[in-house]
Structures are given as C-alpha cells and as structure tokens.
N, C-alpha and C positions, 0 to 999 in steps of 0.2 A: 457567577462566572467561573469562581473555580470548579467547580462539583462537573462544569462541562469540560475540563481541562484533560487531556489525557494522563492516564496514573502509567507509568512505566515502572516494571518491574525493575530489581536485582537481582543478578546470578550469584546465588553459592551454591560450588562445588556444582555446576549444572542445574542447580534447580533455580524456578522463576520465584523468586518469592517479594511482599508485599509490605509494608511498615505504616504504622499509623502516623508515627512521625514522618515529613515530610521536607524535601529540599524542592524549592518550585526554580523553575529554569526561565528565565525572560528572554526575548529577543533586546537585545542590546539598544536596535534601531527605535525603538518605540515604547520599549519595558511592554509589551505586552507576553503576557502570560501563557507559555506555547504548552508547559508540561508539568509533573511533577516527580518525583523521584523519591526510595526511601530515604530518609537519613536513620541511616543503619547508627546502632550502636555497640559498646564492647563486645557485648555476649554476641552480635553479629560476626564483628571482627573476629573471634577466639571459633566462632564455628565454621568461617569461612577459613582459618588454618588447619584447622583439623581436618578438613574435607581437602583441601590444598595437599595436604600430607600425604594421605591416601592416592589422590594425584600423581603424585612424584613416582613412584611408583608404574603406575599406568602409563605415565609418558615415557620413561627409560624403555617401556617393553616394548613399548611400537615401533612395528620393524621399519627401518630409512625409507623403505617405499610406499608404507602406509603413512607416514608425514608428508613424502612430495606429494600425493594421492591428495590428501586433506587439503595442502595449502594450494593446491592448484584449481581446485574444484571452488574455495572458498575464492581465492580467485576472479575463478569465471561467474561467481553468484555476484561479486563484488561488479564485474563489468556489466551485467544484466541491469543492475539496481543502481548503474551512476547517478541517474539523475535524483531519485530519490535521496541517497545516501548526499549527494550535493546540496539538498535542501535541504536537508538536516544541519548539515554544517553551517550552512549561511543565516538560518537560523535562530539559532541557539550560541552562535559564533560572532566576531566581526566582518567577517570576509565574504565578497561580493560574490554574487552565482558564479562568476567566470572563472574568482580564484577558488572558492571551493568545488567547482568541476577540475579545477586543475590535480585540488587536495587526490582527489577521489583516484584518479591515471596516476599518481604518486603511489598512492598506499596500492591499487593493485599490482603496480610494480614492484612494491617492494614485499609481497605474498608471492610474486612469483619466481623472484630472486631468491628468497629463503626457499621454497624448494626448488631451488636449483645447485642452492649451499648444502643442504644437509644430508646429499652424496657426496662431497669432497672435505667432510668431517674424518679426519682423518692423521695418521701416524706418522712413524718411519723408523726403520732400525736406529741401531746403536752400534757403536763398534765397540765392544766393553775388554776387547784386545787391546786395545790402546793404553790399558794400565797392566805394567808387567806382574806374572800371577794370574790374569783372567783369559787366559788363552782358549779354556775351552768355555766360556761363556760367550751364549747369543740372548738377545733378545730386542726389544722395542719397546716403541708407548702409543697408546692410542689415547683420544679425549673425552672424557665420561661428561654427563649431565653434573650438574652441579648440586640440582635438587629443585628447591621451591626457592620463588621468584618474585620481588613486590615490585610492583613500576608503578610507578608514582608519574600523572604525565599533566601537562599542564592544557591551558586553553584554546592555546594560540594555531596549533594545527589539530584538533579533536579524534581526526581517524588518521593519520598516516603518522602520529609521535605514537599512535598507538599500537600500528603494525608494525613499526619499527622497534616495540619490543616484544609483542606476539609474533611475529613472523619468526624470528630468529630464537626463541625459547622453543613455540614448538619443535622448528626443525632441528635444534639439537637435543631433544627429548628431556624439556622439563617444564614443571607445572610453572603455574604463573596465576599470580592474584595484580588486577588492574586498579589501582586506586584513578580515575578520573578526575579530570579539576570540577568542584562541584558546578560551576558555571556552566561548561557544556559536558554535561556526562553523556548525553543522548547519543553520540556517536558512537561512543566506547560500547555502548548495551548492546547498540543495532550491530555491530562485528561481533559482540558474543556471540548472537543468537546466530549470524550467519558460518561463523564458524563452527559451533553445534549442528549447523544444516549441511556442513560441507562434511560431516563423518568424526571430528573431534570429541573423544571418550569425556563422557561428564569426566569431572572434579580435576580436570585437566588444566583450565580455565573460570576464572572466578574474576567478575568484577563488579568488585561494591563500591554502594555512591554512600557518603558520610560528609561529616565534616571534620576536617585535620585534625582541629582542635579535642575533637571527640574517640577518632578512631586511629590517628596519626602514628600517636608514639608505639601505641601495641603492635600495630604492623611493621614499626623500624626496628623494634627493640626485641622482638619474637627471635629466641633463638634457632625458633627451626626454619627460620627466612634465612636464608647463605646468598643470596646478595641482592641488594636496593639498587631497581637501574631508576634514576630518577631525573627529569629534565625541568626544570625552573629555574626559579630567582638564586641568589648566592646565599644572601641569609639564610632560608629553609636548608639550600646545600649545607652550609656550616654547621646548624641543627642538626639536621640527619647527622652529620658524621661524626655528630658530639656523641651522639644519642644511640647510634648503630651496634655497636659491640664487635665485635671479630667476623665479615662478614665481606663478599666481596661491595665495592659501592662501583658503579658507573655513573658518573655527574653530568649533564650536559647544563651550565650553566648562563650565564648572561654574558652581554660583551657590551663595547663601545666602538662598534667598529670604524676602520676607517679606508678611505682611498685615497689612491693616490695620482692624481694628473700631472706627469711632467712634460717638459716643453714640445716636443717632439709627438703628442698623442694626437688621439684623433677625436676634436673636440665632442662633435655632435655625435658621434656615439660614446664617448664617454657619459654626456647630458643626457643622454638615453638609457644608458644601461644604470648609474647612479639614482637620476630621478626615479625608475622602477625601485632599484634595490632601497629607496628612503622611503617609501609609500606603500608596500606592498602589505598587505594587511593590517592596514591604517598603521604602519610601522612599529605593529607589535613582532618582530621577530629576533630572533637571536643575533643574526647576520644580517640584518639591516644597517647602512650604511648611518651614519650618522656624522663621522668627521669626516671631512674633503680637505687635503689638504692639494693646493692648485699651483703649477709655476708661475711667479710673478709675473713674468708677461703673460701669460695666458688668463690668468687673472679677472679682470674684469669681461673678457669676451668670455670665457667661462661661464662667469657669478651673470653675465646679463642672460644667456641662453637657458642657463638652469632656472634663472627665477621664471623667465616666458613659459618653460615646460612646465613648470611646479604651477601658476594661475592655470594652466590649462587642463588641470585635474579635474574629473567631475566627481564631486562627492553626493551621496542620494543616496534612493532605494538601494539595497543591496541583492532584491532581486532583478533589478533590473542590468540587462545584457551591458547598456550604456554608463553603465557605474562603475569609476576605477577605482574609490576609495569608499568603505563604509566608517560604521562609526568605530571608538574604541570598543571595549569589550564590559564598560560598565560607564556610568557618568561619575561618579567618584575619581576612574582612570583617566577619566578626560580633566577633571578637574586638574588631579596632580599635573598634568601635563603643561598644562595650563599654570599653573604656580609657578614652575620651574622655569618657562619661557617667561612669564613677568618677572623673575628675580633677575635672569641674565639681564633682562631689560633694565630694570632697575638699578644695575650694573653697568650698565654702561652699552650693550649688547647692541647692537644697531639689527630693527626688525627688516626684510628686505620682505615678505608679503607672510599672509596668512596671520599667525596669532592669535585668532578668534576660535572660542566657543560654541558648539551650538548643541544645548544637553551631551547626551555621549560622542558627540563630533565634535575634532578638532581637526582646523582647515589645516591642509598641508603649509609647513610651513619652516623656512631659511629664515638664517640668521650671521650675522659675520661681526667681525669684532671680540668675539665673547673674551672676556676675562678669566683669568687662569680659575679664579679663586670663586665660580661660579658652581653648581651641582651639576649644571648640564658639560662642564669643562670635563667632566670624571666618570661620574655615573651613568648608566646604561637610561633615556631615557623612553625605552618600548613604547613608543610613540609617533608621529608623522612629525618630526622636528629634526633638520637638518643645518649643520653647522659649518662653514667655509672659513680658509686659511688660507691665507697668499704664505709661501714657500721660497725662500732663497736659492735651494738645492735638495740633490737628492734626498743627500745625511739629516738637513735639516728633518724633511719631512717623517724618514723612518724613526729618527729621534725623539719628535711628538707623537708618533703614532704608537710609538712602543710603552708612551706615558702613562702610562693609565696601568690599573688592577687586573685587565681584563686581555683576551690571548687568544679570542675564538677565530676570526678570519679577518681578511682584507684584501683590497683589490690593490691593481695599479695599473694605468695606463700608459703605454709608450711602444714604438717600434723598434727599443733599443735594446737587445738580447743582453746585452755586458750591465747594464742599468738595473735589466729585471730580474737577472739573477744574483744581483748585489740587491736588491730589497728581498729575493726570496732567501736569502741567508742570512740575512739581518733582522726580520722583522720578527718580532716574539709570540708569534701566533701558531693556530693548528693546520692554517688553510692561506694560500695565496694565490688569489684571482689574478691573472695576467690579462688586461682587456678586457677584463669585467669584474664589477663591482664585488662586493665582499660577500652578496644575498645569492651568490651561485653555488648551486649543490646537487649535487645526483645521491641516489638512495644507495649505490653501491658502493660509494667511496668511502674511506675511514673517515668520523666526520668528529672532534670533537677539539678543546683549545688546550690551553696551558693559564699559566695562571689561575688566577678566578673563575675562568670560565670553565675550570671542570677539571676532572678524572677519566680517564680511559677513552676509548673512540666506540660509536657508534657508525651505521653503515654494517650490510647484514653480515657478511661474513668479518668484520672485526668483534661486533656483536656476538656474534655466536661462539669466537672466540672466546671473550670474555664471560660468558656462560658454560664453558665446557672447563673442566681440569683436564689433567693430564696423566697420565696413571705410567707407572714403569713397571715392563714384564722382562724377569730373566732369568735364562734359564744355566744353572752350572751341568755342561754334559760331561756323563763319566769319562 
C-alpha cells in the first residue's frame, strides 16, 4: 500500500527535491495513509539556508510592482484550485470540507491583501530642526527587508497560517524558509509550487518537511535567520526564545479564552455565535471559546440552550457537506483530551453531554462546576471541550477571565456600551469581540495576545511591519 502512496516532493531554494527518509502524512479520520513527504535532515536544513541566503538578495531587488504582480496572480491560481487546495486540507487536516473551503477564501484573502500592503510600505520625514544646531539638516527613513525568514507554522489551519507569513515576507521583500507541522505539510508544498507558478524567483521561498527534533534548533539558532515568526503551543514558544539568539521573534501562541454573557444580551445568539466559536475545528484553535462565563439569572436558560445546540452537532465524514465537526488532528490528541475531561470529572466537574471518545473523535462537549485546581481550569485545552460559570457581575467575570497565563482574545455579550467598554479596558487580552465570541478574526486586523499567548501582532500589514526595519537618511546641507 505504501509504494502506491503519493511521494511529494520538498522545496530548497526552488528546487523539487526527494529523501529516502521519509515522514508519511495520515488522514486523521481513518489513519489512512494519503502521502508521504522527505524528512529532511541537517545537511538539508544548512543547504536550504544557504540557498535562503542567496535569496535575500533576490527578494530586496524586486521591484514593489513585481511583488503585487506575484501575489495577485498566486492569488488568482489560488481561487482556480479552491476546491482542490480544500481537499487537501480536510485531508491531511481536522477540518470539515466546508471549514476548509472556508480556510482556502481566507488564505486567498490574505495574498491579496499583502499585495495591496506592499505599496503603502513606506516612510516619512523628520524634522531634525527640532534640535537646536540641526537647522540646516533634512532627511527621513523608509523600511528595508530584514533578510531571511523561518516560520515555523502549526496544524491547525495548514494554508492560511501559512500565507499569513508568505504573503506579508514576500510583499516586503524577503526570503522565507517554511517549516510546516509535520502532520499536515501537504498544504504548505502545494502554495510553494503555486507560488513559483505565479512568477516568484527560486530561492525566495523554501519549504522543508523534517522533524523538530532533527531539524529544529539549526533553523532557530542559525545566525543568518534575523527573525522566527512562529505560531503554536507556549512551551515550543519558550524553547525557541531560549534557543533563538538576537533575532527578531514574532509568537502567536496558545490561550484559554473566554466569554462573557451578561444580563442584558441576546441569548440565542450568543448560543450561536459561542457554540460555533467551541467547535470550530473540533476546537483546535487558538481563539476557541472555552470559558463562558453567564449572568446568574441568565444562567440556566443559557447552560439549557447551549447544551440542545452542542447535542445538535453532527460529527462524521469530514468530507461530507452535512458535517460540522471532524475528528482531532491525531487519536493520541483525542486521548489527551479525553484524560483531562475525566480528571475535571474525577473532581468533581459535572458532565452536561458529550465526553465520549470515538478513536480521533471526541464528541463535542460542556461541563460546569469545574474546580479551580483542575488543568482544564488553566490550560488551553485545543479541543471541542467547553466550560460554564454562573457570574455575580460584571467585575466578577472579567476577574476570572483575566485568571489564567494566557491574553489572546475574548468575547462579551450585551447591548450595554458603558458595560462593553469597561470589559474592553479591563480585560488582559489582544482582541475583544463585542457580540461575538472570542473565535472572530479577519486576516487584516493586528491579531496576536499578551501574556503567554505571544509576541508582536500578526495580520498583514502589522506583519510586514514586523518584518521590515527602518533605516534613517540625513542629510547636513551646506
């Protein structure tokens, strides 16, 4: 069976190349065997920088209109190829046909937003009169490339975490090596090669499939990588930035998010917008809702509506149209998930439905009661597990919500402007949903938390930002 398996190549520096060693790719839903990939090693890694190198180079020289030229055409190849590139992902991935067609109008959004950024890359004078003595000095600064580029990108969305750090490198002109999560690389390969079809100069773009443990540190630790944009778990963050050296980092890390219903909202779309944001690829997402906290009288009309929507999940096929939830992204990540819902239990945790296993499926699934001193009280549990809290008041709730290690987003519900802008100045996060849940994001907006959950903002033009310096020109006239 495997020998019939498809062998996908790796890009270094633009070329296709092939590896005896091998990383095989599963469908999640079945472990069946869709691919296989190289697993590259060091001397992969050290030639895929040197050709990166030469790179850097080539990207700084391309003029602003031959980047929007590239990322628009890549683009348009990208909206040709939806459904395929959608099958890819659902695949090789967790996520149902419907949410990875969704993935796919994301990511070419956000290629055609980066060239639409990388003409408004840009300066502005200086008044350098302003210090007495510099009367007859002028000058400005504009923003250079930074160089070469590792993005390290995780599972959970395969092609739009990953034009959201190729979209915004090309269009401020600089190279970029892609590390993929070895689980679904297949995405990442299929945007190389489309981007080398949309007019992108080899060794501009490189992306090797490895394993961390094998290729990892030499791509963090490489001095001529000037910055790690990287998006996963906290731990690996920690790593990296132990391991990094003097380089810029952009983090997007984990969270525990939460919402917030007060008395005054609008229940049944709250149960609507929440139950999406706990579910939405079987709740592996960064900004997946996982705490609620509810106004006590709202409370049980609440906890009873959410639980009816939550049984009314259909979990199954993942290609099929009629599927809202597929499986985790491995049966080991179902297991954990799974342990951690039986500890809170074992604690005392009251289950309100779901709980159950099924190999890589775990049924959507509410809980209320938990106990402080539980893992699921704290930790991010990237999983289809949601947690309710009856509420005294507002303070209480931003109190609890602000509890935890973690800063990336959160919602809140109510039609009370004085209310919402006292949790949006309160609450210790990156992002605050007003009437909707904490899982809302556009590709253009600065997107990243505080705390634990990271460094710097992503979203293309904050991105490109954080890839570009800024150089000072002045000039003393006679």
């Amino acid at each position: 069976m495997k020998a019939q398996v498809e062998q996908v190549k790796m890009c270094i520096g633009g070329e296709w190349v092939n590896r005896e060693q091998k990383i095989d790719v599963y469908n999640p839903q079945n472990n069946e065997l869709i691919a296989s990939v190289p697993s590259a090693s060091k001397e992969d890694m050290i030639n895929t920088i040197e050709e990166a190198k030469k790179g850097v180079d080539i990207a700084a020289e391309l003029p602003v209109h031959k980047r929007i030229s590239i990322l628009n055409r890549a683009a348009s190849l990208l909206s040709e190829r939806k459904q395929e590139f959608a099958e890819t992902i659902a695949k090789e991935g967790s996520k149902t046909i419907t949410e990875a067609s969704g993935e796919v109008n994301r990511a070419i959004e956000t290629l055609q937003i980066s060239a639409e950024e990388a003409r408004r890359i840009k300066g502005e004078t200086i008044s350098f009169d302003q210090r007495p003595g510099s009367e007859n000095r002028v000058g400005y600064y504009y923003r250079f490339p930074i160089g070469l580029i590792a993005a390290i990108t995780p599972f959970n969305d395969p092609l739009n975490l990953v034009a959201h750090k190729v979209g915004p490198a090309v269009a401020s002109g600089n190279a970029l090596i892609v590390k993929p999560a070895s689980t679904t690389p297949l995405s990442a390969l299929k945007l190389a090669a489309l981007m080398e079809e949309a007019g992108l100069p080899k060794k501009v773009l490189s992306v090797i499939t490895g394993r961390g443990s094998e290729i990892g540190d030499l791509l963090i630790e490489h001095e001529d990588i000037r910055m790690i944009s990287f998006t996963g778990g906290v731990e690996t963050g920690q790593e990296i930035t132990a391991k990094s050296g003097v380089k810029k980092l952009g983090m997007e890390l984990g969270s525990n998010s939460p919402s917030i219903i007060l008395d005054d909202a609008d229940v049944d779309q709250a149960v609507e917008s929440t139950v999406s944001g706990s579910y939405a690829a079987a709740g592996q997402n960064c900004i997946g809702v996982q705490r609620i906290y509810i106004a006590e009288n709202l409370y049980e009309d609440f906890k009873t509506k959410f639980v009816e929507r939550t049984k009314q999940y259909v979990t199954g096929d993942k290609m099929s149209s009629d599927t809202d939830m597929g499986p985790l992204i491995t049966e080991s990540e179902a297991i954990r998930v799974e342990n951690w819902v039986n500890d809170a239990v074992d604690h005392g945790a009251a289950l309100l439905c779901g709980g159950k296993r099924h190999g890589a499926y775990y049924d959507p699934t509410v809980l209320e009661q938990l106990p402080d001193n539980c893992i699921l009280a704290s930790e991010e549990v990237f999983g289809p597990v949601v947690i309710l809290y009856s509420v005294a008041d507002l303070d209480e709730a931003i109190t609890k919500s602000n509890n935890v290690d973690f800063g990336l987003q959160a919602g809140i519900f109510t039609k009370n402007l004085e209310r919402a802008f006292e949790a949006i100045h309160k609450l210790k996060v990156g992002g605050v949903m007003v009437n909707d849940s904490s899982d809302y994001r556009i590709d253009a907006m600065p997107f990243g938390g505080v705390k634990n959950s990271g460094l710097g903002r992503e979203g293309i033009q904050f991105a490109i930002h954080e890839m570009t310096d800024p150089k000072v020109v002045c000039f003393n006239l006679p």
